[in-house]
C-alpha positions in Angstrom: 9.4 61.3 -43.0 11.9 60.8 -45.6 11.8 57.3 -47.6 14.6 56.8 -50.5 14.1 53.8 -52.5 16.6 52.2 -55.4 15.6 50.0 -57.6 17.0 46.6 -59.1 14.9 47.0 -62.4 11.8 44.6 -61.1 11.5 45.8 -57.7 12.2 48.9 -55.1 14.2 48.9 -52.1 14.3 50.8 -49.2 17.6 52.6 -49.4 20.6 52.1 -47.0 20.7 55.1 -44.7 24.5 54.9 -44.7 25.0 54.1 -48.4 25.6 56.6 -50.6 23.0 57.6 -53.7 23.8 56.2 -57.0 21.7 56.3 -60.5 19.8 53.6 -58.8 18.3 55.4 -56.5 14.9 56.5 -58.3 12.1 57.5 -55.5 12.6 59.9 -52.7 9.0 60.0 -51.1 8.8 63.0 -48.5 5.9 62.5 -46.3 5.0 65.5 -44.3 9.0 66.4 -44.4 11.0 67.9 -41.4 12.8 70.9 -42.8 16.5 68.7 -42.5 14.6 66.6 -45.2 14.2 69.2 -47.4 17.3 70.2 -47.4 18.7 67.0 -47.5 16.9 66.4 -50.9 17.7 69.7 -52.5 21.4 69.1 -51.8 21.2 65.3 -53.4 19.3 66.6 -56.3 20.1 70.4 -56.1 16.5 71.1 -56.8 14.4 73.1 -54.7 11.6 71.6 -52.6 8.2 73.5 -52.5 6.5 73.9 -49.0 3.4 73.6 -47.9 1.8 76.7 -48.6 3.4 77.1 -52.5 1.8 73.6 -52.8 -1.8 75.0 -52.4 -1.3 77.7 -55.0 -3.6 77.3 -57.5 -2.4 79.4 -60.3 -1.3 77.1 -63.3 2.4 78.7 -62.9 2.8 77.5 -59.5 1.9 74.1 -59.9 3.4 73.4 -63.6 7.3 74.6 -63.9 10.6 73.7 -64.8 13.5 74.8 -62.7 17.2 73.9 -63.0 16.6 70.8 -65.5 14.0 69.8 -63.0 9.6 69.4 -64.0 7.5 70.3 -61.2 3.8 69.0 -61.0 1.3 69.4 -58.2 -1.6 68.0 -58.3 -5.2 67.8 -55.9 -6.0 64.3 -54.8 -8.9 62.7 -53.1 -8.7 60.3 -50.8 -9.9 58.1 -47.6 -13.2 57.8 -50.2 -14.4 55.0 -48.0 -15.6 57.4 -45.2 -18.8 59.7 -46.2 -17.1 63.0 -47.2 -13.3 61.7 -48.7 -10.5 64.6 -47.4 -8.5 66.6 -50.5 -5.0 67.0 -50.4 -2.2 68.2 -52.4 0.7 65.9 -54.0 3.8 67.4 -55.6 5.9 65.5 -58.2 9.4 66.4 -58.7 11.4 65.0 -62.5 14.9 65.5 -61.6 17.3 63.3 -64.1 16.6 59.6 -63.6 14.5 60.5 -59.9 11.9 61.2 -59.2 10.5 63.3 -55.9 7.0 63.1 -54.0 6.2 65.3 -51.6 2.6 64.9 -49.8 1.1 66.1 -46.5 -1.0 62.7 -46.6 -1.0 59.4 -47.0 -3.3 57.8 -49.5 -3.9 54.1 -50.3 -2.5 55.0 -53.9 0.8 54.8 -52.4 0.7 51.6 -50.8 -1.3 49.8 -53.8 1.9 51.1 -55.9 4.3 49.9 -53.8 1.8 46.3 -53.4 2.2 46.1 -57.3 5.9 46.3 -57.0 6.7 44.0 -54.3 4.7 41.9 -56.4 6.4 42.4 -59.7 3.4 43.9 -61.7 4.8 47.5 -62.2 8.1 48.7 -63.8 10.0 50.7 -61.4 13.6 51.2 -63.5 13.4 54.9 -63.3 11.7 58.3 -62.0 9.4 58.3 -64.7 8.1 54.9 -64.5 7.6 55.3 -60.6 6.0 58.4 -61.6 3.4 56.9 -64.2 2.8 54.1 -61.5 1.9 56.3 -58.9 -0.8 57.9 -61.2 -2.3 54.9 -62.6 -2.8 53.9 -59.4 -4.5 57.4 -58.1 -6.6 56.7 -61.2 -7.6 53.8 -60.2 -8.9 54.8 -56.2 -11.0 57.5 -58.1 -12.9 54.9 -60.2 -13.5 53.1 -57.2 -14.8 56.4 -55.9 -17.0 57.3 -58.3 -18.4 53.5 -57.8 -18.5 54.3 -54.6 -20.7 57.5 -55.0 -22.9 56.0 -57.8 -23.8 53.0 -55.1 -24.2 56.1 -52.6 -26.4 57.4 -55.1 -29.0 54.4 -55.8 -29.5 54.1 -52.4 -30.5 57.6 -51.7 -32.8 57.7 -55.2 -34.4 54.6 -53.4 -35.2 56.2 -50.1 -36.5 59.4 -51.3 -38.7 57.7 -53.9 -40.1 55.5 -51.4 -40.6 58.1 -49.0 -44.2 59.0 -50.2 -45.5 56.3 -48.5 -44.5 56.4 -45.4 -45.3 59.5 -44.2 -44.2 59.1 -40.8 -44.9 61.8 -38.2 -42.1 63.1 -36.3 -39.8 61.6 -38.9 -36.5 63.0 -40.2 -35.6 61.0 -43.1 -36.0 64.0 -45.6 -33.5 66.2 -43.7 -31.0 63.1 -43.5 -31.4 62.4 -47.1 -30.7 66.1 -47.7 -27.6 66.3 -46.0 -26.7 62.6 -47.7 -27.5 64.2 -51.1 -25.3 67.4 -50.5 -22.8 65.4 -48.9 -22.0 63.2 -52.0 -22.8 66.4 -54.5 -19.5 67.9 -52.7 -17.8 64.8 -53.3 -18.3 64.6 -56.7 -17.3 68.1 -57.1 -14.0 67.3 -54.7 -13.4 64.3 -57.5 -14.2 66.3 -60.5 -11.6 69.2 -59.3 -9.1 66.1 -58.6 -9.5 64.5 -62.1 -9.2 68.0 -63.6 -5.8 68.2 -62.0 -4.5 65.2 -62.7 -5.3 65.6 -66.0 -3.3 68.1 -66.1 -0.4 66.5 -64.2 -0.6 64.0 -67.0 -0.3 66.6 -70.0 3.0 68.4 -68.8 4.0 65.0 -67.8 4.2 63.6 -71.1 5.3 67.0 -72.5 8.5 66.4 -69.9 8.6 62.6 -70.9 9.2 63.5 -74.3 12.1 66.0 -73.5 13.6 63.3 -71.7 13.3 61.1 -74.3 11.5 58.7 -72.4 11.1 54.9 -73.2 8.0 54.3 -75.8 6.5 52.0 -73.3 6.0 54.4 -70.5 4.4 57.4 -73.0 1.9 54.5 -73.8 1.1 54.4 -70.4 1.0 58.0 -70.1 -1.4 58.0 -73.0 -3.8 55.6 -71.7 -3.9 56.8 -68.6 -5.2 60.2 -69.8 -7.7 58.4 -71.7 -8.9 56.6 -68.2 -9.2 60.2 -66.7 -11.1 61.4 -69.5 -14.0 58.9 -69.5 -13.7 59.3 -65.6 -14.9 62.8 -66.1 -17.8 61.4 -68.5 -18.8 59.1 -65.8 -18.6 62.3 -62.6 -20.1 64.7 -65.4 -23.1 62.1 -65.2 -23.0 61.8 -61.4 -23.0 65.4 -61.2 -26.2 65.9 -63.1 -27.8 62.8 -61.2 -26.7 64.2 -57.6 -28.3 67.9 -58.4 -31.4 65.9 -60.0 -31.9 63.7 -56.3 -31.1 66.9 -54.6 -34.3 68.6 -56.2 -36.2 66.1 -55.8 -35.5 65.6 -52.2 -36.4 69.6 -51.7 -39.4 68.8 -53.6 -40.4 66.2 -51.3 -39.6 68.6 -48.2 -42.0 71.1 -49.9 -44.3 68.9 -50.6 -44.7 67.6 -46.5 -44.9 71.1 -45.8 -47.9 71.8 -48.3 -49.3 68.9 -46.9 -49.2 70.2 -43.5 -50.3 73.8 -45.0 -53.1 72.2 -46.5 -54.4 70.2 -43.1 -54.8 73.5 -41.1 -56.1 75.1 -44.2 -59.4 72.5 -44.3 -59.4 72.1 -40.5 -60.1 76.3 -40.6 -62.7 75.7 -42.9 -64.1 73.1 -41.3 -64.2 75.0 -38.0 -65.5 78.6 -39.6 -69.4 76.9 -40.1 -69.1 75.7 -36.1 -67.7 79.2 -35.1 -70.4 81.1 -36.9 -73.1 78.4 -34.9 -71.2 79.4 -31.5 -71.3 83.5 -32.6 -74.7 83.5 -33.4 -76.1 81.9 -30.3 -73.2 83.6 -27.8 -75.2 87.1 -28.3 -76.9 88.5 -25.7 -80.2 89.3 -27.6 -83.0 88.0 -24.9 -85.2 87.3 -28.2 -83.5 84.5 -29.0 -85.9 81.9 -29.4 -83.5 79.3 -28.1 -82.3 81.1 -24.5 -84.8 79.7 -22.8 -85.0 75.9 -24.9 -84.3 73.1 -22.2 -82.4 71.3 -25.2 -81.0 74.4 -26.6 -77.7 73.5 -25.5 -77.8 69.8 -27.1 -79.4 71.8 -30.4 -76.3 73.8 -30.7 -74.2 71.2 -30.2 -75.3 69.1 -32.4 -75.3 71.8 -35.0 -71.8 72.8 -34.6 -70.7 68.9 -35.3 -73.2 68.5 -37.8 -71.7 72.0 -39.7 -68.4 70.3 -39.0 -69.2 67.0 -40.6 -70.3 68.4 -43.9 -67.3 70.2 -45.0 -65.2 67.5 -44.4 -67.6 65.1 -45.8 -67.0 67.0 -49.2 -63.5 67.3 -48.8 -63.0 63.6 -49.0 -65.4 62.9 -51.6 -63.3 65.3 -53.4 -60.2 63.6 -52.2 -59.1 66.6 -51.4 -57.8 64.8 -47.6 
């Protein structure tokens, strides 16, 4: 889907299908294009439009360029981070004269709080590059609320596995779930980490193209600050990192620990079983001297010695607290 937009210096509208472009017209938003959209563009512009696959290259040359007067800057953006493992996707921004090109195989909320902020005059939209800046203060933004996000996810899960020692529920899976919960948001963090990394990025060759464009003051200001958001961003996911590998070793020490538990119950209940086994060997022999075969209470006697043999061992075991 192909959306053009022009501005009026405060605002954006949605471009008249039948109108023809003018210096206006700042914003051509390609959302999972048809290829008659991409040519369409590249004819307006006469730029060349990347496709799907050259968006995922990683190498730095692929994703940073110039070609024919026009920057190119891809970048890897998280999003839907309200649902338990946010998707990653890749966002391609296009600097050609006063426009400015997005191209995106998703649709994240970044977009819609931009174009929220312009309806309601809070964002300046005169040109490619202040579109451009909006759009990336405002992906900035959805990955602070992500990272608030995770560290909430976080505290919870330090809670349950913390608490977990007391509980001790048999049959209970609540140490696998946390696991999965803990790797879960590990991957996310390292999703968000990647995604800052690349914006950062974006944000460098951006201002390196907003000065060759001699840009207004105003919107390398912007630029400027919004590197500095990304960079205590990365603090703040270098912290969650650490934390999320911390609650993920803890919650394997946990799992180890029920397991040594478990170890250690069959471990006492063979040693409390060996003194009744050696009672039941000793009088299961078929030696007809046995001064017991032919006792009327012999049976009770032995018995009563296996549970007695029993009772000692783990008598000492719990005065040693060792149950």
């Amino acid at each position: 889907m192909l959306t053009i937009y022009d501005t009026t210096g405060h605002s954006l509208l949605k471009h008249n299908e039948t109108a023809p472009m003018t210096k206006d017209t700042v914003w051509y938003d390609l959302l999972d294009p048809t290829p008659e959209e991409d040519a369409f563009v590249e004819r307006c512009l006469n730029i060349s439009v990347p496709t799907r696959a050259e968006m995922r290259e990683i190498e730095a040359s692929s994703r940073f360029y110039q070609e024919n007067g026009a920057s190119y800057m891809t970048a890897f953006i998280v999003h839907n981070i309200e649902a338990n493992v946010p998707t990653g996707s890749t966002v391609t921004f296009i600097l050609a004269g006063n426009a400015l090109v997005t191209v995106r195989y998703a649709n994240p909320k970044a977009f819609q709080m931009y174009l929220q902020r312009v309806s309601k005059g809070d964002a300046n939209c005169n040109s490619g590059a202040a579109v451009m800046i909006g759009l990336i203060e405002s992906l900035v933004e959805r990955k602070a609320d992500l990272i608030q996000l995770i560290q909430d996810r976080a505290d919870k899960i330090a809670n349950a596995i913390f608490e977990h020692q007391g509980e001790r529920r048999r049959g209970e899976r609540k140490l696998d779930v946390l696991l999965k919960g803990t790797g879960a948001q590990g991957d996310t963090v390292a999703r968000a980490q990647e995604s800052a990394t690349s914006l950062e990025r974006v944000v460098h060759f951006f201002e390196v193209a907003a000065c060759e464009r001699n840009c207004d003051a105003k919107i390398l200001q912007r630029i400027q600050g919004a590197e500095k958001d990304i960079n205590s961003l990365q603090e703040n996911m270098q912290f969650l990192s650490t934390r999320m590998n911390f609650l993920l070793d803890a919650t394997l020490g946990m799992i180890s620990n029920e397991q040594n538990q478990i170890i250690k119950l069959f471990s006492v209940m063979a040693v409390m079983l060996m003194p009744p086994t050696l009672v039941a060997s000793v009088y299961g022999m078929n030696f007809e001297a046995i001064q017991e075969f032919k006792w009327a209470q012999g049976y009770h006697w032995a018995l009563g010695l296996m549970f007695v043999s029993a009772l000692i061992p783990y008598l000492y075991f719990r005065h040693k607290r060792w149950l």
